[in-house]
C-alpha positions, 0 to 999 in steps of 0.5 A, spaced: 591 748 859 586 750 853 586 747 846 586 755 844 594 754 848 595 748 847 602 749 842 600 748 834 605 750 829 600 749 823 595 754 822 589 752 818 583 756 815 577 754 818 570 756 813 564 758 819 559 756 815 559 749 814 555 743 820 559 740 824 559 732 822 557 727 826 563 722 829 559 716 826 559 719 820 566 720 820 568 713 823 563 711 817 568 714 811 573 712 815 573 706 815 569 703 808 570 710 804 576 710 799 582 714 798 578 721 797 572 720 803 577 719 807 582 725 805 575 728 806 573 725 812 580 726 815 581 733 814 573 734 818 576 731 824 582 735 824 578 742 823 574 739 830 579 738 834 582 744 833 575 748 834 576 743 841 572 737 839 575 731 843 574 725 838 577 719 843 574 714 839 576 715 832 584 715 834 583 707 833 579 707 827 585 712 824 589 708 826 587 701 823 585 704 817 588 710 815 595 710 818 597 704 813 596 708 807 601 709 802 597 716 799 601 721 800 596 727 800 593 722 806 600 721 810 601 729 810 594 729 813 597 724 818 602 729 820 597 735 822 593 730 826 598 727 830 601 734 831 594 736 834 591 730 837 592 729 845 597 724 846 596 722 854 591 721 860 588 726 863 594 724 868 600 724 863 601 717 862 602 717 854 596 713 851 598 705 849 596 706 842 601 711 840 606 705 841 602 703 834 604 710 831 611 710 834 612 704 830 609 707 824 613 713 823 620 708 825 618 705 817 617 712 814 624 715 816 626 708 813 621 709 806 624 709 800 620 716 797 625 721 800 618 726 801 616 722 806 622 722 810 623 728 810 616 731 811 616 726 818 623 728 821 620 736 820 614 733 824 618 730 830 621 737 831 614 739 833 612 733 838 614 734 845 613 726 848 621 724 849 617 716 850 615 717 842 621 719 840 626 714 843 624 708 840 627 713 832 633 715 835 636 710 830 632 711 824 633 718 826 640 718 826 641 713 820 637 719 816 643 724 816 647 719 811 641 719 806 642 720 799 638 726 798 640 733 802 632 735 804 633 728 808 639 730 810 637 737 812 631 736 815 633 731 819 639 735 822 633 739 825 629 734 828 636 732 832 637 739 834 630 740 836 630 734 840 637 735 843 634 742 845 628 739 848 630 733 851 638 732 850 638 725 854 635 722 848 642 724 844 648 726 848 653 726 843 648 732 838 654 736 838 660 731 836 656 728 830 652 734 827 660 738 827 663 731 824 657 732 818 659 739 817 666 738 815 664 731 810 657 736 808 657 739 801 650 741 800 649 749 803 642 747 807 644 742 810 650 746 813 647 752 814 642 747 819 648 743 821 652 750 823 645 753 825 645 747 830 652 748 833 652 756 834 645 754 838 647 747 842 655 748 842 658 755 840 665 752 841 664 748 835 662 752 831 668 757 833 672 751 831 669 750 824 669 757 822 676 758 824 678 752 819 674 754 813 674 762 815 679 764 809 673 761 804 668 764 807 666 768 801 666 762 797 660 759 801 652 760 799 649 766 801 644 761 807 650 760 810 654 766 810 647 770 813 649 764 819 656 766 820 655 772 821 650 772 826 654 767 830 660 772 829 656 778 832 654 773 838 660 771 841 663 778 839 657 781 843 658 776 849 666 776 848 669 783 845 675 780 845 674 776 840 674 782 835 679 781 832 680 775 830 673 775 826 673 783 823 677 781 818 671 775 815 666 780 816 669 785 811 670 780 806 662 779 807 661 785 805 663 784 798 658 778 797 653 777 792 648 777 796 644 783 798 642 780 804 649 778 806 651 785 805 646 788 809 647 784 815 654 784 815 654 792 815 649 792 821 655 787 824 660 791 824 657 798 825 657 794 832 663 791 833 668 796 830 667 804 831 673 805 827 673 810 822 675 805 815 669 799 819 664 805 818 665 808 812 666 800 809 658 800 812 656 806 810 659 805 802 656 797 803 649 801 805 650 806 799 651 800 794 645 797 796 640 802 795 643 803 789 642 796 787 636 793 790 629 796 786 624 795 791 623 802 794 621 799 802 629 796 801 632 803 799 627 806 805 630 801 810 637 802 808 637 809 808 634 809 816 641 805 817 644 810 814 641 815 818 642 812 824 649 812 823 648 819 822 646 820 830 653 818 833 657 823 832 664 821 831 660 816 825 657 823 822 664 825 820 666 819 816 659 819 813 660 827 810 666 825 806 660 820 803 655 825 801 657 825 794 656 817 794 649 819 798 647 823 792 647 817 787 641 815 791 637 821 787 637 817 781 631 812 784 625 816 781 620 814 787 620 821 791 620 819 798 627 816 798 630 823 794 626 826 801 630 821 805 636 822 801 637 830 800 635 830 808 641 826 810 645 830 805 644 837 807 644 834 815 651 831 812 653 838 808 659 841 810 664 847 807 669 842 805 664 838 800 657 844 799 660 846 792 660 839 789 653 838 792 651 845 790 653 843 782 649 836 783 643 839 785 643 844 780 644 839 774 638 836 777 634 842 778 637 842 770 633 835 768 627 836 772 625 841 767 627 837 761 623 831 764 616 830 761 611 832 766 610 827 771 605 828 777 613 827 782 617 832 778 614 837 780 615 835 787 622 833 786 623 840 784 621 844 790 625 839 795 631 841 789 630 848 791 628 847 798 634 844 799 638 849 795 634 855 799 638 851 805 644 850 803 645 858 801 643 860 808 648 856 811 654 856 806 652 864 803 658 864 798 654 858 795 648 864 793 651 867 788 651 860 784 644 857 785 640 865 784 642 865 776 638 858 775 633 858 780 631 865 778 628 861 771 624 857 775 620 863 777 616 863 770 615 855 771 608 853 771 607 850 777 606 855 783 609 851 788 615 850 785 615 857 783 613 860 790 619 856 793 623 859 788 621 867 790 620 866 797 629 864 797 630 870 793 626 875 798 630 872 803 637 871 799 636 879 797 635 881 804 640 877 807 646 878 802 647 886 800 652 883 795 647 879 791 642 885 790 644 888 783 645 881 781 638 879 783 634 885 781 637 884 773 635 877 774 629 878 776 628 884 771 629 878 766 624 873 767 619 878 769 615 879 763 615 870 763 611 869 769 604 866 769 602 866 776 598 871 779 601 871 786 609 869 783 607 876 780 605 879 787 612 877 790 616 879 784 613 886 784 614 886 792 622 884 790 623 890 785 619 895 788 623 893 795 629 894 793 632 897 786 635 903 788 639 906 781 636 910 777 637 906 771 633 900 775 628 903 777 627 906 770 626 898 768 622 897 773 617 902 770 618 900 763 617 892 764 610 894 768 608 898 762 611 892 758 606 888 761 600 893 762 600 894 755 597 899 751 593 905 756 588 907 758 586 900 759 580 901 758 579 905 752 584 901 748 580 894 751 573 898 747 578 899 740 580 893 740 572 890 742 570 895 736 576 893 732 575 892 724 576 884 722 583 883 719 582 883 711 584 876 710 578 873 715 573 872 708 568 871 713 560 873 712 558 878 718 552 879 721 548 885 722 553 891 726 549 893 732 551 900 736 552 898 743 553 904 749 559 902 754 558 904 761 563 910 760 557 912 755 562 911 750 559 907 743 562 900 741 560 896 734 559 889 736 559 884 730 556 877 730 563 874 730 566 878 736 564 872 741 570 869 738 575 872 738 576 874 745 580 867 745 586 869 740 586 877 743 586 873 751 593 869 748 595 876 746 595 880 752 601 882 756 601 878 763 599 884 768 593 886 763 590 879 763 590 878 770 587 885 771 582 883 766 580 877 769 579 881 775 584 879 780 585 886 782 589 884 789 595 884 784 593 892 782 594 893 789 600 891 790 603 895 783 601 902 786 605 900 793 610 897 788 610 905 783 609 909 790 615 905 793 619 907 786 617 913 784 619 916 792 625 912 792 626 917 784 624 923 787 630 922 792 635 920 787 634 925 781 634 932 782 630 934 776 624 937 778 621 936 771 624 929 771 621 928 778 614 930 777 613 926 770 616 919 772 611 921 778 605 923 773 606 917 770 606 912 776 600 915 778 596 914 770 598 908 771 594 907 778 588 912 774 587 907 769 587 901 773 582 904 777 578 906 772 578 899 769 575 896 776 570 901 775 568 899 769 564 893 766 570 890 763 573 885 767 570 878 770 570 882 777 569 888 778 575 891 784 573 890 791 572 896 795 579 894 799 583 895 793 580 902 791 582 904 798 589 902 796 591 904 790 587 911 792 592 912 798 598 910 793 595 915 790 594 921 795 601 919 797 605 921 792 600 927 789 603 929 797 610 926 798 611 926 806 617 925 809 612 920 814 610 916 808 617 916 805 619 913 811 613 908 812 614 906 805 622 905 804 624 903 811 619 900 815 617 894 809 624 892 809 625 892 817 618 888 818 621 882 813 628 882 816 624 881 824 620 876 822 627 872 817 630 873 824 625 870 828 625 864 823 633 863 823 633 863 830 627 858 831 631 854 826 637 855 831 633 853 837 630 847 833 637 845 830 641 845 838 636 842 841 636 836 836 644 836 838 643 837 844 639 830 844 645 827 839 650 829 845 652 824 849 654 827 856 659 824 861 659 826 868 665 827 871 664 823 877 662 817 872 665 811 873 670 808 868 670 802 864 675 798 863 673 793 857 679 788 861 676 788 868 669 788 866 665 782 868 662 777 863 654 778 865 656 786 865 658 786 857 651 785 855 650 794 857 648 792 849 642 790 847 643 783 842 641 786 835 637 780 834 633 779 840 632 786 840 628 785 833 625 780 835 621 782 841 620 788 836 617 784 831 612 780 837 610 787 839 613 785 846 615 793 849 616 790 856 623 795 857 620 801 856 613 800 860 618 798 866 621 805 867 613 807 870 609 801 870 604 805 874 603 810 867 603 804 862 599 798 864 594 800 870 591 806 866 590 802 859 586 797 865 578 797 863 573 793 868 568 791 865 563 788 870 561 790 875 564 786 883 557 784 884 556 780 877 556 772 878 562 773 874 568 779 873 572 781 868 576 786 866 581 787 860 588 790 859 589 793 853 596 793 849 596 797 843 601 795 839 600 800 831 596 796 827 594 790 832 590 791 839 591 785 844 585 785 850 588 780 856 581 779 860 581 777 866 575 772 868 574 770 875 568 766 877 565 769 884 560 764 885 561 757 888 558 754 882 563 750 876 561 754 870 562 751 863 563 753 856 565 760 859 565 763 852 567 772 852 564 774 846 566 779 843 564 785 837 567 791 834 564 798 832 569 802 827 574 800 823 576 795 827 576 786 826 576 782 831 582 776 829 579 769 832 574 768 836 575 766 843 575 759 846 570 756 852 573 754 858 571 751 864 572 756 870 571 752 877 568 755 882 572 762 885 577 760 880 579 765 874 583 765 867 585 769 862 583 769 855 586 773 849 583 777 844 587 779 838 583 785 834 586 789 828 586 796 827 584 799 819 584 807 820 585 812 825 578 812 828 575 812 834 572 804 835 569 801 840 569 793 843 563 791 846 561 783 847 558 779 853 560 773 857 556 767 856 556 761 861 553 754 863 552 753 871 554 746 872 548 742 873 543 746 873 537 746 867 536 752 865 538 756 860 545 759 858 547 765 863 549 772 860 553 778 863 554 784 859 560 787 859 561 795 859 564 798 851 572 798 851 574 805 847 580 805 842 584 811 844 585 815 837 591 818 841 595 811 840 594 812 832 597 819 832 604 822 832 605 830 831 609 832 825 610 838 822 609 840 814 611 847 812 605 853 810 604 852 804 603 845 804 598 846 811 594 851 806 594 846 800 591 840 805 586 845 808 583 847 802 583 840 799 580 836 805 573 835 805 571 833 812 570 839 817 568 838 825 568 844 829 568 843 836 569 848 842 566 848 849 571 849 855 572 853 862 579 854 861 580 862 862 588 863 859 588 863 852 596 859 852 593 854 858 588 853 853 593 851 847 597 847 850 591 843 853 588 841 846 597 840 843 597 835 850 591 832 849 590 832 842 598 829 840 598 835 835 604 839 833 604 847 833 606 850 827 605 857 829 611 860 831 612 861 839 614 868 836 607 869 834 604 866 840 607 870 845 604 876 848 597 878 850 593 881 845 586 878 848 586 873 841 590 867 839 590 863 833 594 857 832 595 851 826 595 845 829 598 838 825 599 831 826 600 824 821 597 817 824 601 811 823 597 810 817 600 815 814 593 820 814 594 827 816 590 831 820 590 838 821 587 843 826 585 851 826 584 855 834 581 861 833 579 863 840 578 869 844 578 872 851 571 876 852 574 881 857 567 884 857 565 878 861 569 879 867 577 875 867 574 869 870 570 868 863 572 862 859 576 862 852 571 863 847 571 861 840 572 854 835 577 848 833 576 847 826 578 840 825 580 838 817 582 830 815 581 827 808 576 822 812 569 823 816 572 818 821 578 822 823 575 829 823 570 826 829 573 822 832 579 828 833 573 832 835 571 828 840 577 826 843 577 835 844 571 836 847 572 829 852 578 833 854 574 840 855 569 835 859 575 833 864 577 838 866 570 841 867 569 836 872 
């Protein structure tokens, strides 16, 4: 066993940079130095012997002339050393000088300084030599009786330890242990005491809790965490018992400890499936995310909540606690509001939506009056989105929610806003009922709205679908409102030539003449460049974005004035009235062309634009029935197929999530009878509580059993070659931020090698925790040596080192054998998510790192797509209706988050050249975006290796 394995409790932090002393040295200060050089000098020889050092002939010296001190720094000192220092021969028999040591620690249990005694019954929990510790036996026991409870605590401890470890010593632990708990009035000493029995003698801690049980409350929170762990082990081992301990652990839900409580539910979840235990957990659960300030707490508590979701006999309980669940919006960190308004919308049901509904509305209400925070405006949008959901499924709820989201259409955040009209397009598409009332509310805060591309969807929206005549009459006068005066632009030049105001007693410069491209003049005085400023802020909405150039919006008002005006001609017969509301529609399209052309924008319009509106234009000089019909009838069924084909997605999505939920039974399955189980088959459970600790160390050994062959053996890297002098080989465990590498060395020569060291360096964001120990490896013998690596940011890195060995006898120098780079797999960081469009688009325009790859010989298009998602770990956000069909092109959005929490995005533009023949391959690129330069190549790079394998 190497010194690296050996069994240590205390870690001690090492600085690199300091020469080793020598053992004269250190034998030196030991001996004649004072209290302080021999603090010094102690604490050398035990940084040396932790590095591997052996040291023999100090133990005497430290013995003679350290070990009498009274110092209490030095005595702690003592503690670690003895911990450390080996304690036998080579061949097992303990040293003689420790009986020298055995006999001064007997006078430590008996010091007067209660520090000193407890701190050496703490360190003989850790010795492992039952000759040493027979001799304290007595002084051990005789501790339990002390005045001051860290004594008694402590030496409660150590009694366990040694009954575990070596039972002979103490037979009688047990009896005396559950003696000094019913005397016992200090709550660490009986929570150790307790701690004891439910680990050395389950039946007498069962029969002290049942003589104390009704006090349980009254104990402190240290104990109450013990009870309850012992109350889920024997109902976990014995389900019988149930009833006798349920009634305890529904007082421990009152407790005043957060921590008890937390405990105490998780307890009863598994004991009881009883409708009143799960709504006593999940109201327990409420409380504390309520309570408990830390944001990691809420978070942690809020996944139980929504464990208890999964099962399906517990969602029920859970929907009536929706309302409790929304208290849980009161927290300001947005993350938990996320988690929260997902459970309650999953939990919604028709019993409790309107309750729900009139919570988020008043939310939605307070977001507005809140002063602007850098959350609020997201909050907002999950408000809505929320909102949006619970329309679709309950529809009468629409009717309440369009009148107060409707305001938000004039709200300065877009995202919001955008939210807000993308709910109203599918709301008047779905609920025909709801239409006079969205168009009137629409027609309100029209004129209020300050985003050009809110504008756009607004514009659509009425043009789609006002169909009286009084409607289509206000849409006409709400877009004249907001055009301002016409034609544009000679009103624009007026106001450009405008006289100054009488009361502006400003001195003016000379007038100058100028000729506009029209050829009309314009008088321009010196002053004019400041009043551009005042006139922008007095502009109507429409007016202003066309004058800032954004004529997308132009084009989108003709298809909005030609979809009302043939609508007007089919509903009044008037051919005067007919052909004036269409003169008018087409002045205003006149105009805006007329303003594009002009100088007078920031931008002049683009050529698309112009073709638009001139269509509209010619469209209704020509009103024919073929583009009536394109115009008002084929829009609107493009927009109901595509919200079709999303409300079935969402369908698809929703039933597969249940049908993982669903727990199916087969018929032919065997019953099982509670009764008639044998004891080693109750545990069909897994212990709570070993199942965290396995997780905490990182240990996944259930999971790989299943297919050992897909797990271990692919993640093994050989690293020399079979005819090196020494082999090696590495198995590498990922386990989220940390990487433990097993090497195997194995020794192929018929030489001892000494000092067997394996080097190791990392490339990326990758830190190598401890240096490996030497070993000596006799001659065809191996060892395994293990290294830990820590893991910073999704990156490709890569561990490369050598092995570095001295053949035993030989005069030559150190030998070296190196070894091949281990690759880190990005894939083991990445996980798929999914984000919505808008959030795609705005991460894509914010992320600054960008790598393109493309090189493949894959001949299908969708072969190629699920390649890249196989290979890649990402997640498709295009929509499989999108990508079905073959059309010779395919382009798909591609989303993943590393365990970091970073996000990587990915676009597929990628085409089949069919000139080439039909077995060309796909051509085209992958562009790959990430907010760091390591990410975007390392995903670039994980994609061409891919391409490359299957080239091969």
């Amino acid at each position: 066993m190497t010194a690296a394995e050996n069994v240590c409790y205390t870690l001690i932090n090492v600085p690199m940079d300091s020469e080793p002393p020598s053992e004269i040295s250190l034998k030196n200060d030991l001996e004649k130095g004072d209290v302080k050089l021999k603090t010094e000098a102690l604490k050398k020889v035990i940084i040396m012997i932790l590095n591997g050092e052996k040291l023999p002939g100090l133990l005497m010296t430290i013995i003679r002339f350290v070990l009498p001190l009274q110092d209490h720094t030095i005595k702690k000192l003592l503690l670690v050393f003895w911990e450390i220092v080996p304690k036998t021969t080579p061949d097992g028999r303990l040293l003689q000088e420790m009986i020298l040591v055995c006999d001064a620690y007997r006078k430590d249990l008996q010091h007067p300084n209660e520090f000193i005694r407890g701190s050496t019954l703490r360190f003989l929990c850790k010795l492992k030599e039952a000759e040493l510790l027979e001799p304290l036996m007595p002084a051990i026991r005789a501790c339990l009786e002390h005045r001051h409870s860290y004594v008694r605590r402590n030496a409660v401890l150590a009694i366990y330890t040694i009954y575990r470890n070596f039972e002979h010593l103490i037979p009688d632990a047990p009896e005396l242990i559950h003696d000094f708990l019913v005397n016992e009035k200090d709550a660490s000493c009986k929570r150790n005491a307790f701690m004891m029995l439910i680990h050395a003698d389950q039946d007498r801690a069962l029969d002290y809790l049942s003589t104390c049980i009704d006090q349980v409350q009254t104990f402190g929170d240290i104990l109450q965490l013990v009870i309850v762990e012992l109350i889920y082990k024997v109902c976990h081992a014995n389900p019988s018992e149930r009833a006798r301990f349920i009634r305890c652990i529904y007082n421990l839900l009152q407790s005043s400890s957060p921590a008890v409580k937390y405990e105490a539910a998780g307890t009863l979840v598994t004991l009881s499936s009883a409708p009143t235990a799960i709504k006593a957990a999940a109201q327990c659960y409420i409380d504390l995310i309520i309570k408990e300030s830390d944001n990691n707490v809420k978070l942690i508590v809020l996944d139980r909540l929504i464990e208890l979701k999964e099962h399906p006999s517990h969602e029920r309980v859970l929907q009536d606690l929706v309302m409790d669940i929304l208290r849980v919006l009161s927290t300001p960190d947005l993350e938990v509001r996320k988690k929260t308004l997902q459970l309650a919308l999953d939990l919604v049901s028709s019993r409790n939506v309107e309750e729900l509904v009139i919570v988020l509305k008043k939310e939605v209400i307070k977001t507005n009056n809140v002063t602007e925070h850098e959350d609020t405006d997201k909050y907002r949008q999950l408000l809505v989105r929320t909102l949006h959901s619970c329309s679709v499924r309950f529809p009468d709820m629409a009717a309440n929610v369009i009148p107060v989201l409707m305001e938000f259409l004039s709200d300065n955040n877009e995202a919001a806003a955008a939210d807000v009209l993308e709910f109203v397009r599918e709301a008047i598409q779905r609920f025909d009922n709801l239409r006079p009332l969205i168009v009137e509310k629409m027609l309100e805060v029209f004129h209020a709205i300050k985003s050009v591309k809110i504008y756009r969807g607004a514009l659509w929206i009425l043009g789609e679908y006002c169909s009286t005549k009084e409607d289509i009459q206000s849409v006409m006068t709400e877009v004249r409102r907001s055009l301002g005066e016409i034609p544009i632009v000679e009103s624009e030049i007026k106001k450009e030539a405008g006289e100054l105001k009488p009361e502006e007693e400003v001195s003016v410069g000379p007038a100058q003449k100028l000729v506009t491209e029209m050829g009309t003049y314009a008088t321009q005085s010196a002053l004019s460049s400041s009043r551009p400023a005042k006139k922008e802020e007095d502009r109507p909405p429409l007016r202003g974005f066309l004058l800032d150039g954004d004529f997308f919006v132009a084009a989108s008002l003709a298809t909005t004035l030609t979809k009302i005006a043939l609508r007007y001609v089919s509903l009044v017969q008037e051919k005067k009235k007919q052909n004036s509301f269409n003169a008018e529609a087409m002045l205003l399209m006149a105009t805006i062309l007329h303003l594009g052309k002009s100088s007078l924008p920031k931008k002049p319009i683009t050529d698309d634009d112009v073709d638009r509106i001139s269509l509209c234009l010619k469209v209704l000089s020509e009103c024919s029935p073929l583009m009536n019909d394109i115009f008002n009838k084929e829009c609107r069924q493009s927009l109901s197929h595509m919200l079709s084909a999303k409300l079935e997605e969402e369908k698809l999505s929703q039933k597969k999530e249940s049908e993982k939920r669903n727990v199916t039974i087969q018929p032919d399955d065997p019953i099982s009878f509670m009764q008639l189980t044998a004891k080693n088959e109750m545990n069909s459970k897994e212990d709570q509580f070993q199942l965290s600790l396995l997780a905490a160390m990182g240990n996944t050994q259930r999971k790989e059993a299943a297919d050992p062959l897909a797990s271990k053996l692919n993640k093994v890297t050989q690293l020399t070659g079979f005819s090196d002098p020494v082999y090696a080989e590495a198995y590498v465990h990922v386990n989220q931020y940390d990487i433990v590498l097993d090497v195997l060395v194995v020794n192929q020569t018929s030489d001892t090698l000494q000092n067997c060291t394996l080097e190791l360096a990392t490339l990326g964001d990758l830190k190598l925790v401890e240096k490996p120990s030497p070993l000596t490896l006799a001659p065809h013998d191996f060892a395994n040596i293990k290294a830990n690596v820590k893991v910073a940011s999704t990156e490709n890195g890569i561990i490369f080192g050598n092995v570095v060995y001295d053949v035993s006898g030989a005069a030559s120098d150190r030998n070296c054998v190196v070894l091949s780079d281990i690759h880190i797999d990005i894939m083991d960081y990445i996980q798929p998510a999914s984000c919505t469009d808008a959030e795609f688009r705005q991460m894509w325009a914010e992320f600054e790192w960008e790598n393109k790859v493309m090189n493949t010989n894959i001949v299908d298009l969708n072969e190629y797509l699920q390649h890249i998602l196989k290979s890649t770990n990402m997640k498709c956000l295009t929509p499989e209706k999108a990508l079905s069909g073959y059309c010779g092109f395919m382009a798909a959005n591609l989303y993943a988050r590393s365990i970091f929490g970073e996000d990587a995005l990915a676009n597929v533009s990628i085409e089949k050249p069919i000139h080439l023949g039909p077995e060309a391959p796909v051509t085209g690129h992958i562009r790959i975006r990430a907010k760091s330069q390591g990410m975007a190549l390392s995903l670039g790079d994980k994609i061409n290796l891919s391409q490359k394998k299957t080239g091969l």
